[in-house]
N, C-alpha and C positions, 0 to 999 in steps of 0.2 A: 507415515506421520507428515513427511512434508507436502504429500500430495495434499493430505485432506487438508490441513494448512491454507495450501495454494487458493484453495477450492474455496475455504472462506472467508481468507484476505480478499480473492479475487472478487467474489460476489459480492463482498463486502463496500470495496471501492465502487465496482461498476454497478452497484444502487445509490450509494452517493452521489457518482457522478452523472448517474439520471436525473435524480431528483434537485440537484442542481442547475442542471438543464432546463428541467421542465418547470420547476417552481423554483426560482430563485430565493422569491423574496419570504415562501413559507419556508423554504431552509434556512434564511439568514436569521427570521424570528425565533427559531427551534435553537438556534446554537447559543447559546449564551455568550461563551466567551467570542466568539466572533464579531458581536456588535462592540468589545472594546475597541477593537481596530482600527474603526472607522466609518463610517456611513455606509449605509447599503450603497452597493455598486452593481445592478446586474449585470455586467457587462461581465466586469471581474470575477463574479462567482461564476458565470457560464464557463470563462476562460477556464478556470480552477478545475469544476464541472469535469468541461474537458478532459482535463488531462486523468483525474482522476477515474475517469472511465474507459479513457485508456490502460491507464495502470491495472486495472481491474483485469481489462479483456487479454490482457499482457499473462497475467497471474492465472486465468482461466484457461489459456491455451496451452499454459506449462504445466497444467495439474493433466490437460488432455494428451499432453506428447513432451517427452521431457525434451526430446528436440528444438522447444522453444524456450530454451533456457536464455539465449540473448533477447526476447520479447519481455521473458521474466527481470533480467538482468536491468532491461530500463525501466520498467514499474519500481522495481526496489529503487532504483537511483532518483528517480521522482519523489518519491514517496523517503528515503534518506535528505535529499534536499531542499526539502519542504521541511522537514524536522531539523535542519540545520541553520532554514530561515528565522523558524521559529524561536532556537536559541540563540540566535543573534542579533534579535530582538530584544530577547530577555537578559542579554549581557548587555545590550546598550539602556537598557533603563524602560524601553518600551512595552512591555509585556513585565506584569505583577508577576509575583511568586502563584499567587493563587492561578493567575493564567498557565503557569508553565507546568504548577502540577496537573490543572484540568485537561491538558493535553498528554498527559501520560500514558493513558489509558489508548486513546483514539490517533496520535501525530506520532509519537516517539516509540511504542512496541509495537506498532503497525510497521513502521521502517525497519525496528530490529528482525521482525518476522519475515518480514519481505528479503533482509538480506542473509538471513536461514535459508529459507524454502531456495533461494538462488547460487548460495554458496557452493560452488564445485568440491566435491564429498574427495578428492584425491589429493586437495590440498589443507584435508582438517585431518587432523591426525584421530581428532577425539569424536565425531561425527563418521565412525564406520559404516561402511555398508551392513544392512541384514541378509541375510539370504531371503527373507518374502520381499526385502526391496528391488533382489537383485533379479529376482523371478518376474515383479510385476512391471519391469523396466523391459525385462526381455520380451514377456507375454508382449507388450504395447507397442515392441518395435516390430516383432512378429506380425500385427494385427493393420499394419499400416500398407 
């Protein structure tokens, strides 16, 4: 489950953060909530772009070999502090209610997923391992 997870967090960021790249300013018009913010900025949304495509390729590589779990470990952290931007935002008055639930979906269970898919399974008591998990960990470290 966490792989396939990984698999569509991952791809998920690193299309955003293409299309942030490449079309800044047709992603800034597509986002609703994001033009409260503040004026377009291409500069800002490439930076953003950026990192989210990292985060992506980060999430991609951990679904490919779980040996890149500290690659995954920083996409989640990205991706948790982006969502901690955002409520800090919304604690100080700058971000509406309706902003913060429109980001629920997209900023806030994005992060919670991301720090699933990365959470080390020896330190959750209630997130056991399966035996097909344990098998297709081993198949992949075999296959390397």
């Amino acid at each position: 489950m966490r792989i396939k997870l990984a698999w569509v967090l991952g791809l998920l960021c690193a299309a955003n953060g293409i299309y942030m790249l490449l079309a800044p300013a047709a992603w800034y018009a597509l986002i609703p909530s994001v033009q409260s913010t503040g004026p377009f900025n291409q500069h800002f949304v490439r930076d953003i772009g950026s990192a989210y495509l990292v985060a992506g390729a980060g999430l991609i590589w951990f679904a490919l070999d779980f040996r890149a779990r500290p690659a995954a470990l920083a996409a989640a952290m990205f991706l948790v502090l982006h969502g901690l931007v955002h409520l800090a935002d919304a604690a100080a008055g700058r971000e509406s209610l309706a902003h913060v639930l429109a980001d629920i979906p997209t900023i806030y269970l994005s992060a919670a997923a991301a720090l699933w898919i990365t959470w080390p399974r020896r330190f959750s008591i209630m997130m056991e391992e399966k035996p097909d998990d344990k098998m297709a960990i081993a198949a992949r470290a075999e296959s390397v």
